[in-house]
C-alpha positions, 0 to 999 in steps of 0.5 A, spaced: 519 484 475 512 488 473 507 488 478 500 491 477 499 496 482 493 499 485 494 505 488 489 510 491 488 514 498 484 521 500 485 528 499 492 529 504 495 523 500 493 527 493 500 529 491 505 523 493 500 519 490 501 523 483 509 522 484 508 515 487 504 514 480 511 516 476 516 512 480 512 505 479 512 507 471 519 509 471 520 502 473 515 498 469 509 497 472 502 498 470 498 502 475 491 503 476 488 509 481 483 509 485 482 515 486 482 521 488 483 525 482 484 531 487 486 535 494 479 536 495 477 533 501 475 527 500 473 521 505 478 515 505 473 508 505 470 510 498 477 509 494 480 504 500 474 499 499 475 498 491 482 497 492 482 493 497 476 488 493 481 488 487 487 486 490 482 481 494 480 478 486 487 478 485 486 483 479 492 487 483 498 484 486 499 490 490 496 495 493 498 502 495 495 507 499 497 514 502 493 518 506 495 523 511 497 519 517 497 513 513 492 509 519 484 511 516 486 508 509 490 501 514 485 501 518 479 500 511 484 495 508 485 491 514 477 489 513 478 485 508 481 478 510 486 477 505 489 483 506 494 485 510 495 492 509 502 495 513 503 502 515 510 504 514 514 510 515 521 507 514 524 503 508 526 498 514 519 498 516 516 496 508 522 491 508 518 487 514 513 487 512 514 484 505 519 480 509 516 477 515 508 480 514 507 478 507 503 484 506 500 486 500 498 493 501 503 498 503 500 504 507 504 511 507 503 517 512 503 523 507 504 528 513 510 525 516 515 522 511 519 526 505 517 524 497 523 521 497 522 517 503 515 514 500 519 513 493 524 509 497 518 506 501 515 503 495 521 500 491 523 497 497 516 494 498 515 492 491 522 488 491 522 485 497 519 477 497 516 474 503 521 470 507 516 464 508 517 459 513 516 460 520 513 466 517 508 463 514 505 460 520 504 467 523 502 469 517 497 463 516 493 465 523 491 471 522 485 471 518 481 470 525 474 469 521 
């Protein structure tokens, strides 16, 4: 199945975001970045923020998010309600998350997996479906507000 993807991070995640870029092509999916368009220093939450609202407004099924650590751009994400935004540096990882988690936005740490972590990270995630179930009850009684 083709998902549009929302992908975008900061200036550490700049180079596996281009390579991630060309893997969801490679596969058929449509693809919009959110920047940034460098490896010039950035900060993070100006590219997380619209992200995050246009896979809220539904405009993305998924997003994708890579950084240095993975946690400044989980951490922006995670403020929106309706997003669940996993940070992930194991294929297992990215599994359960769509498995049991249902999120919708995957988070790589740039500096501490390989490109072809990341690559399988991103295949895994986008074709891994949510278990549902006893895990949508969970999943339901996250929104705290």
């Amino acid at each position: 199945m083709a998902y549009k993807i929302a992908i975008g991070g900061d200036h550490a995640g700049y180079t596996y975001k281009s390579m991630v870029k060309d893997v969801l092509a490679t596969l058929g999916h449509q693809v919009h970045d959110f920047g940034p368009d460098s490896d010039a220093s950035v900060d993070y939450p100006d590219h997380v923020h619209p992200l995050a609202k246009a896979v809220v407004n539904k405009e993305y099924d998924f997003g994708i998010l890579i950084c240095g650590s993975g946690n400044g751009v989980a951490i922006t994400a995670n403020k929106y309600q309706d997003i669940r935004a996993a940070l992930c540096w194991k294929t297992e990882l990215a599994k359960l998350a769509r498995e049991h988690n249902n999120a919708n936005v995957l988070c790589i740490p740039a500096r501490f997996v390989s490109e072809q972590e990341a690559a399988d990270m991103v295949r895994i995630f986008l074709s891994t479906a949510f278990e549902g179930g006893r895990h949508q009850t969970r999943v339901s009684k996250i929104a705290a507000c």
